[in-house]
C-alpha positions as CSV (number, residue, x, y, z in Angstrom):
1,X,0.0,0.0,0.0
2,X,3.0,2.3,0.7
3,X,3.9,2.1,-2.8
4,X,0.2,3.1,-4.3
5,X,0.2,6.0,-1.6
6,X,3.4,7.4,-3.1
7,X,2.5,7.0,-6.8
8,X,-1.1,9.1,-5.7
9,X,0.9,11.7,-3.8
10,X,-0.3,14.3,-6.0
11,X,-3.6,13.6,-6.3
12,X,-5.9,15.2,-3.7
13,X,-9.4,16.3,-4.0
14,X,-8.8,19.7,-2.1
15,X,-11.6,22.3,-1.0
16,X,-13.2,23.4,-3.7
17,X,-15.9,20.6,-4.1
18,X,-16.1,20.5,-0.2
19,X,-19.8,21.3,1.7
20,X,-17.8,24.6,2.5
21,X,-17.6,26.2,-1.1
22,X,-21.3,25.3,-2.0
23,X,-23.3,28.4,-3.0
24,X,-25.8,27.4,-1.2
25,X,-24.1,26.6,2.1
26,X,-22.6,29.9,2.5
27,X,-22.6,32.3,5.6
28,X,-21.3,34.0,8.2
29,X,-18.3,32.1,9.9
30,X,-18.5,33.1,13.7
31,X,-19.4,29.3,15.3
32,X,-16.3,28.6,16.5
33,X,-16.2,24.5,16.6
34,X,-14.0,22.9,19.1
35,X,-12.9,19.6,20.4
36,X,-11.6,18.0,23.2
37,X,-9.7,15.4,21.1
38,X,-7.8,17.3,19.1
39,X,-6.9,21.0,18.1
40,X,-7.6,22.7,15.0
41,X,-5.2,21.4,12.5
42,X,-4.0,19.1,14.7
43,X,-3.5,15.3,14.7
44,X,-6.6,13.3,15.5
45,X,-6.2,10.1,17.9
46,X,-6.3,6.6,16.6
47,X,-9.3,6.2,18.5
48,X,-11.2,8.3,16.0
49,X,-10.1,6.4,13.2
50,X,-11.0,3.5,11.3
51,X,-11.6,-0.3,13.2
52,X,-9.6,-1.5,9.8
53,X,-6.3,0.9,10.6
54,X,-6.5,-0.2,14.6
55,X,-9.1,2.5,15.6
56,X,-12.2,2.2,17.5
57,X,-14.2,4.2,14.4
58,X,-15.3,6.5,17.7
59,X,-16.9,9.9,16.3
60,X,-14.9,13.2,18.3
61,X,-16.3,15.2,21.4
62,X,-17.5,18.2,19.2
63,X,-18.4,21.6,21.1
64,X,-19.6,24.9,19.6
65,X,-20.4,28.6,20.3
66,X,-24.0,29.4,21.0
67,X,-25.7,29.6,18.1
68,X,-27.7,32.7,16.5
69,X,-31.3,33.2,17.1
70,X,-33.8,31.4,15.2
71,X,-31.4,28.3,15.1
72,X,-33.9,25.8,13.5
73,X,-31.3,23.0,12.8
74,X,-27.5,22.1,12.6
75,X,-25.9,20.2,9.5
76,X,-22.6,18.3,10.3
77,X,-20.1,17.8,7.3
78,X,-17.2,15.4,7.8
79,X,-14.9,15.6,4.8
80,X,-11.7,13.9,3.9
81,X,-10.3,16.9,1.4
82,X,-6.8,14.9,0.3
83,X,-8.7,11.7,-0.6
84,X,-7.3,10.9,-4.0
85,X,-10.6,11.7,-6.1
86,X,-12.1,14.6,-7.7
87,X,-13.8,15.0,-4.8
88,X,-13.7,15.2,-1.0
89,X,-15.1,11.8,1.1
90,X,-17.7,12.4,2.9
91,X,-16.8,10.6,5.9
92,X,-20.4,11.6,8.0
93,X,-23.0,13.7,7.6
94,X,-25.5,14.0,10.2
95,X,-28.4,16.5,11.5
96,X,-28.5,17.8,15.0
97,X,-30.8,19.3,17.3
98,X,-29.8,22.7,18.5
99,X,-30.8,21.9,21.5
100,X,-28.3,19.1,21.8
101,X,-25.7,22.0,23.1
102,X,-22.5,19.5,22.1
103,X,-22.0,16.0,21.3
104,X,-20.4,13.8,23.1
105,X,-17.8,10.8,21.6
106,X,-19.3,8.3,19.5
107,X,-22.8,10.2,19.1
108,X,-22.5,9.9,15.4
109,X,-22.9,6.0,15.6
110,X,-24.8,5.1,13.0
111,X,-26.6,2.0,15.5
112,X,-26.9,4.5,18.8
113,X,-26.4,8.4,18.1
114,X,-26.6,10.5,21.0
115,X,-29.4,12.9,21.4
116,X,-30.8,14.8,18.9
117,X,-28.6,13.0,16.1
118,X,-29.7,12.1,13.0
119,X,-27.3,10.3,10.9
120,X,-27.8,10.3,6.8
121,X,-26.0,8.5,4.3
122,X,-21.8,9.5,3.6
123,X,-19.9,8.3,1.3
124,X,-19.3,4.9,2.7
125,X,-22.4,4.2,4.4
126,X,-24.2,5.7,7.4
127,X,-22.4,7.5,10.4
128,X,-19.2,8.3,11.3
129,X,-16.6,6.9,9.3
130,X,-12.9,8.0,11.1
131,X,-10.0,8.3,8.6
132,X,-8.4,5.3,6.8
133,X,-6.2,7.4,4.2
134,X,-4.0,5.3,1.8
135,X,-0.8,4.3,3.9
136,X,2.1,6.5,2.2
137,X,-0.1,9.2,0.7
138,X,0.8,12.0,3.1
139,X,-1.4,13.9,5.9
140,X,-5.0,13.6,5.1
141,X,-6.9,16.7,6.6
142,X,-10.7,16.0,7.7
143,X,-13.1,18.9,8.1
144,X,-16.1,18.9,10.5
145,X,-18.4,21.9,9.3
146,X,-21.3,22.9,11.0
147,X,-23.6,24.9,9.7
148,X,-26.4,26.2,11.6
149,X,-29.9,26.4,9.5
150,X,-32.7,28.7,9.6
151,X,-35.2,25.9,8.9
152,X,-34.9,22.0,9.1
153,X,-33.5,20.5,6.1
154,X,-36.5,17.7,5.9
155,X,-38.8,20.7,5.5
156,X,-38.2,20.9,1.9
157,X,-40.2,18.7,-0.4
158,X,-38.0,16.9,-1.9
159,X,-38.3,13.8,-4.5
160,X,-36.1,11.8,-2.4
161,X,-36.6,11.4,1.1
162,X,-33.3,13.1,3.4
163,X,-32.5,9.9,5.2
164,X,-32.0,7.8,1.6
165,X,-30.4,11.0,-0.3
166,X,-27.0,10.6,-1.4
167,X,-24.8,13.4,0.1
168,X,-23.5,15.0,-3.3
169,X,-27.3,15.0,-4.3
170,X,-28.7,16.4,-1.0
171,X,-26.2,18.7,0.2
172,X,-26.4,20.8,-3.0
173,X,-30.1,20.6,-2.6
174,X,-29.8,22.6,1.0
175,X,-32.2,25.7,0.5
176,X,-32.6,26.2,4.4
177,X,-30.7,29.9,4.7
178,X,-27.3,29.6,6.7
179,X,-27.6,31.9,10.0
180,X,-23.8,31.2,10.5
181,X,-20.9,28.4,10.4
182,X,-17.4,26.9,11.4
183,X,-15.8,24.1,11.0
184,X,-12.4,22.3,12.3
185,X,-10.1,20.4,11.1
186,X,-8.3,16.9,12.2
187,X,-5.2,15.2,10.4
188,X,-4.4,12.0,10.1
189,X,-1.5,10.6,8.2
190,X,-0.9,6.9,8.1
């Protein structure tokens, strides 16, 4: 594997096809997003990782600001942005009640989220997914964006149902305004 992960060095999907850049999820960025595991920019724990790379696939401690009036709903993005495709892995992607104030580790389990969770499809399958990059690769970085919605995203009448949506077909669907939004960002390099 250390010998694919060099010859795919170069290839990264980067931020521009990430939750972050879409039109329709911009907004103000004052939610300041925070974890107990790990620093912005810093190195995530094994623990948060995938079972198939020794971890315990355990979804973060996430905290956040208090959120702006009128808070109707949170979104939470979990990205892989140096995955070698043309676009970023969605590793989770989950709603949240407001009132739910934080999450605690492991509430994105797809079998038993914590309070107020409700875990959609990612990219390989339902809830959190911690990283697995390609051994030899390089860091991979992992953003958790939140953004806080003005109205629930299940609200919208939609020809497919949220909870059976694909993430790059709902996420650009997302017509809920965006009252604010932050996001931080793990690395893992294998």
């Amino acid at each position: 594997m250390t010998l694919l992960g060099r010859l795919l060095k170069n290839r990264r999907a980067g931020e521009t096809h990430t939750a972050w850049n879409l039109p329709n999820l911009r907004g103000p960025e004052l939610l300041a997003l925070t974890s107990r595991h790990f620093g912005d920019g810093g190195s995530m724990p094994l623990e948060h990782c995938a079972k198939t790379i020794g971890g315990a696939d355990l979804s973060p401690h996430l905290a956040w600001t208090p959120l702006p009036p009128g808070t109707a709903q949170l979104l939470l993005v979990v990205e892989d942005i140096d995955v070698p495709m043309a676009k970023p892995a969605v590793h989770c992607l989950a709603l949240i009640d407001p009132a739910a104030g934080h999450l605690e580790p492991g509430a994105l389990a797809a079998r038993r989220p914590g309070p107020g969770v409700r875990v959609l499809r990612s990219t390989l399958g339902r809830g959190y997914h911690g990283p697995a990059p390609i051994k030899g690769h390089g860091p991979h970085r992992y953003t958790f964006q939140l953004f806080a919605l003005a109205t629930p995203v299940d609200s919208a009448r939609d020809a497919t149902p949220v909870d059976r949506a694909r993430p790059r077909a709902l996420l650009p669907a997302i017509t809920a305004p965006v009252l604010d939004r932050g996001r931080l960002t793990g690395v893992f390099e294998r």
